[in-house]
N, C-alpha and C positions, 0 to 999 in steps of 0.2 A: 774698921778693924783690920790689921794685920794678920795673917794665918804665922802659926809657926813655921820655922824652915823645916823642909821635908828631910829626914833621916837621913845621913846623906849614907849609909852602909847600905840599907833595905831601900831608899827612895819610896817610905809609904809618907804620905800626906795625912794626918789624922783630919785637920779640922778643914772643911771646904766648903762655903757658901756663897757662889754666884750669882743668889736675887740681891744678896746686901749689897746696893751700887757702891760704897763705900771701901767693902772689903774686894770687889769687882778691881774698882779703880786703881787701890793701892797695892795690890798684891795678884786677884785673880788672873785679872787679864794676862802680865806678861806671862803667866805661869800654861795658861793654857793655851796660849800661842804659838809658846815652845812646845808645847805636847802636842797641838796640832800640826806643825811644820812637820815631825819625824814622823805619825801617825802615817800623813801625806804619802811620805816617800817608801814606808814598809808595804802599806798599803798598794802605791804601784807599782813595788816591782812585783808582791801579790798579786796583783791584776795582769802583769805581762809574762807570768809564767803561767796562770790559767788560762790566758788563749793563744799560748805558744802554738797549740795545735792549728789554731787558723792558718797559722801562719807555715807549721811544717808541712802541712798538705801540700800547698802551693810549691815547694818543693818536689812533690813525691810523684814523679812523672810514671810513664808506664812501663820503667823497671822493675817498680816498686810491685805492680802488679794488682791492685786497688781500683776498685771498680767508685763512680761516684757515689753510689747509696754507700759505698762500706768506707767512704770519706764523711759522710754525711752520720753515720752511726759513731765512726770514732769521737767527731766533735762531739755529738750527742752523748753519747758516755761520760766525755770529760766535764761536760756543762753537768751535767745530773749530778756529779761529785763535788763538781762546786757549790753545789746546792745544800744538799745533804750535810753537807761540812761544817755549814753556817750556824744550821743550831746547837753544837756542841762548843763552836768556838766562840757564839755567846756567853755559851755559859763558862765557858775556861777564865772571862775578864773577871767573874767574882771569884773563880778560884783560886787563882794566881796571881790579880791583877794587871789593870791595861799594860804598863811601860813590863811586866814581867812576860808576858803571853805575848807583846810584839816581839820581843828578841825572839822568845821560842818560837812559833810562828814563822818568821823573820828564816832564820837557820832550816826549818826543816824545807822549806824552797829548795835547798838544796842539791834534797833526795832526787825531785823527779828531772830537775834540770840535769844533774849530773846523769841518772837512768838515761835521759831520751840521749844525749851523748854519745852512750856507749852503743843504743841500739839503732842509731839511726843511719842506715844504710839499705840497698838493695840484698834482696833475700832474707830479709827479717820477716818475720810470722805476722798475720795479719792480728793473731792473739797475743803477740808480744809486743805489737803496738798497742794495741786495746789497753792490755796492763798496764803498761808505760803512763796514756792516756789518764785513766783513774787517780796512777798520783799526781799528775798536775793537776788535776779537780782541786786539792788542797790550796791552791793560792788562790781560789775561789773565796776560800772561809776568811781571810784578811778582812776584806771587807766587813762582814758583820760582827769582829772582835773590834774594829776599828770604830766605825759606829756606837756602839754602847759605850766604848771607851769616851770617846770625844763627845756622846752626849750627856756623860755625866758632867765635864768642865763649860761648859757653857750654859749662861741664863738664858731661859725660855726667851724673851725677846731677842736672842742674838743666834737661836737654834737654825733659822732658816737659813743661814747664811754659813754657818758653819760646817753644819751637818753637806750642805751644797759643797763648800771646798772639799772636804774633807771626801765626800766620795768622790769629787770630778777631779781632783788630783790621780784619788785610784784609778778610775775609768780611763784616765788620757793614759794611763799603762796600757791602754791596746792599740791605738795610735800609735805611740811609740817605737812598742814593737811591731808594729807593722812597717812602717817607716824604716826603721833600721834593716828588716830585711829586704825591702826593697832596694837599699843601700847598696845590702851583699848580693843582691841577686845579681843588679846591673856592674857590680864590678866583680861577677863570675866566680863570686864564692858560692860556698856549700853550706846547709844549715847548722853544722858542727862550728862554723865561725860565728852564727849567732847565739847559741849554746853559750858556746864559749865566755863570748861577751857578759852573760847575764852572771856565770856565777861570781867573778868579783864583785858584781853589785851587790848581788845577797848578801854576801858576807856583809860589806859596809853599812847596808842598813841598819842589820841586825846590830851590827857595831856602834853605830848613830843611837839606835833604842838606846842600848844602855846606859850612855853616857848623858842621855839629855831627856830621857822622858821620865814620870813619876807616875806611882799608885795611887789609887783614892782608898783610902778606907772605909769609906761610905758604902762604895758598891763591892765589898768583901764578902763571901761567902752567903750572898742572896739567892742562890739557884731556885729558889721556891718561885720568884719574880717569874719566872719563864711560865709555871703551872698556873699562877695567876692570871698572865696576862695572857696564856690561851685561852682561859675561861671568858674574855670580854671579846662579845660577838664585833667590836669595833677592829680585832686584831684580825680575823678572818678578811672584814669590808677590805679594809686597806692593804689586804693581799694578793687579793683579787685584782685592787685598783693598780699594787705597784708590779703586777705579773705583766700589764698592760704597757705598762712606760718601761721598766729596768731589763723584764723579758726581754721585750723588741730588741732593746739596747744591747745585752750579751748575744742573743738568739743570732740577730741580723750580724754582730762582730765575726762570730761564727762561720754565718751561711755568704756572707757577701760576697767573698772571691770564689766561692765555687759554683753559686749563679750565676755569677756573668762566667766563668770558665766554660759549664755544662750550657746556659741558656744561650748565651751570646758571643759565644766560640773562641772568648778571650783567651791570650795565653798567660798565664802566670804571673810574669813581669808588668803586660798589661792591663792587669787586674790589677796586681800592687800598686800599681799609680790611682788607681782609684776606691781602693778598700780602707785606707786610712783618712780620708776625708771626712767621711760621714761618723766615724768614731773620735774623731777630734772634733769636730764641733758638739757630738752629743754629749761629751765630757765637758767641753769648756760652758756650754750652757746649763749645766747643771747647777752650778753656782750662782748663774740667772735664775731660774727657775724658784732656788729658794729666795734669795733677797727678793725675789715679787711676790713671793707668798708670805713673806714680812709684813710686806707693804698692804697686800691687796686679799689677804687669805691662801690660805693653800686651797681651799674648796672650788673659788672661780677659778682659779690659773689651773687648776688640774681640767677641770668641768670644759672650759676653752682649747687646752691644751688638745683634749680628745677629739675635739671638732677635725684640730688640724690634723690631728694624724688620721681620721677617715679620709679627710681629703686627701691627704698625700697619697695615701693607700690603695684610693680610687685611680689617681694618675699614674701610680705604678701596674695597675691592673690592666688599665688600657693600654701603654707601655710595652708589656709583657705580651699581650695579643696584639700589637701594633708592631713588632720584635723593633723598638724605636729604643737606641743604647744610649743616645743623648738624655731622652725624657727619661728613661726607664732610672740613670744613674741621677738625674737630675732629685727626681720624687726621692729616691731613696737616701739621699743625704739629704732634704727638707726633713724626711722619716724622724733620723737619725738626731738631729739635732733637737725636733721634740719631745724625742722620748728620752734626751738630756734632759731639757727643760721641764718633763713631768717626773721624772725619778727628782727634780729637787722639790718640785711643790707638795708630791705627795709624803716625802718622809717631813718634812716640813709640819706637817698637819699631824702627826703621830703624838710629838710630845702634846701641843697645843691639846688633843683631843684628850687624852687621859690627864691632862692638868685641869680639865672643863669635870672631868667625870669626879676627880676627887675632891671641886667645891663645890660640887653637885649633892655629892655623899656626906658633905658638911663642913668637913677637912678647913684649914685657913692657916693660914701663916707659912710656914716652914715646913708642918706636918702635911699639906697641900702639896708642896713642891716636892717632897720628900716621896711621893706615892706616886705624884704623876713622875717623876725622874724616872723613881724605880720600876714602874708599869712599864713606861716607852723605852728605858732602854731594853729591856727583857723580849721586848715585841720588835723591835726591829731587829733582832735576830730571824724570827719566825716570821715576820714580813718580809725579810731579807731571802729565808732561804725557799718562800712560796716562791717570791719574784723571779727567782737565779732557775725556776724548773718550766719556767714561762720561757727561758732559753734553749731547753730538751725540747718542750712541746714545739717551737717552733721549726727545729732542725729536723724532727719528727715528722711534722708536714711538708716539708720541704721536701726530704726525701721520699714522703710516701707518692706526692704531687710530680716528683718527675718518673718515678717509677712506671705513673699510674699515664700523665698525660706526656711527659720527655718535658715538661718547665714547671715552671713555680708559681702561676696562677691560680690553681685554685688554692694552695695554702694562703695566696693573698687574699684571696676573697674570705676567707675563713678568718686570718685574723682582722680583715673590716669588720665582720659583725663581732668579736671580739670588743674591740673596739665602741662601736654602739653601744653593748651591754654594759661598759666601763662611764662612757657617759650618761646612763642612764642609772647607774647605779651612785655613783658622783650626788647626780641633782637627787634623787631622792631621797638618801639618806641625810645628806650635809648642805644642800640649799632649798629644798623643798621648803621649809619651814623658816624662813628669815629669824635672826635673833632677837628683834621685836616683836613678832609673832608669838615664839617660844618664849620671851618672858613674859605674855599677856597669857598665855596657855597656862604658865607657872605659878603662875598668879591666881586664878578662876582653879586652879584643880589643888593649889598647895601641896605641889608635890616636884620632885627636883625633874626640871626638862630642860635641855639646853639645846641650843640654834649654833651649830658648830661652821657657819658662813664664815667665821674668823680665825679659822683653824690654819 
């Protein structure tokens, strides 16, 4: 089947059906390709104006007047707003629509990039940074309008892979911009030159949305989705689990250059050569992460995933008490790179789980597809914006840890048992019970139970 051509005035799509491999073939695919390509790129520059702060820190020497913990609470502020942002810019995709809420979305970047601009120099308020801070929180929420959006265009068997691009293009937005200032740093500019730089991007993104993306009319005006899928104790589990992977991931974006600046006496510049490493490989693995949870489940690659990042966790602790900057950077971009590879397996397992709950509940055919769509994408807002406060909690520790001991060990110890509880919560809800198991169980009680090993 052919879909109609999209409006081309409004760009809504009435009719859209992904499972028909037929309608996939002929029409889906290229359409949600191009939806996902510009998705991509809105999304990153949303990603590199939410952790601009990492990066303006590392500028703000001690003219600026900024004690570490009052560096450590700024980021923490901004990450809490990227957080909080998330579940309303869920819900903005059924009100306005994805390709309409990326342009707007897209543009208002603008605001805080152009703010920190104007206020970024010595003798600025530690309050007038803070404010500043809050509205960059806002390019936090990209992500999870992006997300819902891109997972209504793709079929469940091609989610893993997608939904992986589709964030690991945004995440490499903190790389990026870290790299780039690194750029500026070493050729003796100021952070108003990377400022600078970002807003002709916004604009063009924003620009790129409108010309090439399209609505779904499927996921219009569902905000109910969001009250549903808080009520399924599954959207709490997997919040938990992705606080564990995407936390680290934003958290450690965050805290990296000014551990090693505060722990291991680096200076700024030689920070920057090594704070963008472990954020680019945890973005570029993310899209690993899903295509293995394709392949292999999202329940084991998350359940393993967790293995390694105790370990790496454990070498960063020793590391840290061993004051060893090789090892200690070594562990910490192994870190980085899994908690890439678990933010893809675990959103990975989201749709799969509520598409298991709705042929559980009876549901088949299309009315199936139609409940689990509408559940997962509604939840990975609210997965999304648990995940994004796993980034506070961390900076949080951080800064309480050097306050308390002058470094950052015992927050690492805290989040290894983190950790733990993530793998331990992993096998018991989602491998505990094998999928043969659970349909002999299904079977002897007749009553709907499923073995979610394939999520």
């Amino acid at each position: 089947m052919t879909a109609p051509a999209p409006n081309r005035r409004s760009r809504w799509i009435e009719h859209w059906d992904p499972e028909d491999e037929g309608f996939w073939r002929e029409t889906g695919q290229k359409v949600a390709h191009r939806n996902l390509w510009f998705s991509v790129l809105s999304e990153h520059v949303g990603f590199s104006v939410w952790t601009l702060w990492s990066v303006l820190v590392l500028f703000m020497g001690p003219e600026y007047g900024l004690s570490p913990a009052d560096k450590f609470l700024l980021t923490s502020t901004v990450t809490l707003v990227g957080a909080v942002v998330r579940v309303p810019y869920t819900f903005a995709v059924a009100v306005f629509g994805g390709r309409n809420w990326t342009i707007i979305s897209a543009g208002l970047l603008l605001v805080p990039t152009v703010a920190a601009l104007v206020v970024m120099e010595p003798g600025t308020s530690f309050s007038t940074f803070l404010l500043v801070g809050l509205l960059a929180g806002i390019g936090g929420g990209n992500f999870a309008s992006s997300m819902t959006n891109i997972n209504a265009f793709f079929p469940l068997r091609r989610k893993g892979w997608a939904l992986g691009l589709n964030a690991g293009g945004g995440n490499i937005g903190v790389p990026v911009i870290q790299l780039v200032a690194l750029a500026i740093i070493g050729a003796g500019g100021g952070p108003r030159v990377l400022l600078g730089i970002y807003v002709p991007l916004i604009v063009v993104a924003a620009g790129l949305a409108a010309v090439f993306m399209d609505n779904l009319a499927s996921v219009r005006n569902d905000t109910g989705a969001a009250r549903d899928a808080a009520k399924e104790g599954h959207t709490w589990v997997m919040a938990f689990l992705y606080t564990g992977t995407f936390g680290s991931f934003i958290g450690y974006s965050f805290a990296f250059g000014q551990v090693l600046t505060n722990q291991f006496g680096r200076t700024p510049l030689q920070a920057a050569y090594l704070t963008f490493i472990g954020p680019l490989l945890g973005s570029l693995a993310r899209p690993v992460g899903g295509r293995l949870a394709d392949r292999y489940g999202g329940a084991r690659i998350t359940l393993w995933n967790y293995v390694g990042m105790a370990a790496a966790t454990t070498v960063l602790v020793a590391a840290g008490m061993h004051r060893s900057l090789p090892l200690f950077a070594g562990a910490f971009v192994v870190l980085f790179a899994l908690s890439g590879l678990g933010n893809g397996s675990t959103y990975k397992m989201i749709p799969g789980i509520f598409q298991a709950k709705a042929l559980a509940r009876g549901l088949v055919g299309e009315d199936a597809v139609r409940c689990g769509r509408r559940l997962s994408g509604a939840a990975m807002g609210l997965i999304g914006a648990v995940g994004a406060l796993g980034g506070v909690g961390i900076n949080l520790a951080l800064r309480q840890s050097f306050l308390s001991y002058g470094s950052g060990t015992g927050a690492f110890v805290a989040f290894l048992a983190y950790y733990a509880a993530c793998f331990a919560l992993t096998w018991a809800v989602y491998l505990r019970h094998p999928a043969g198991e659970a349909r002999a169980a299904t079977a002897a009680r007749d009553e709907p139970r499923l073995g979610y090993a394939e999520v």
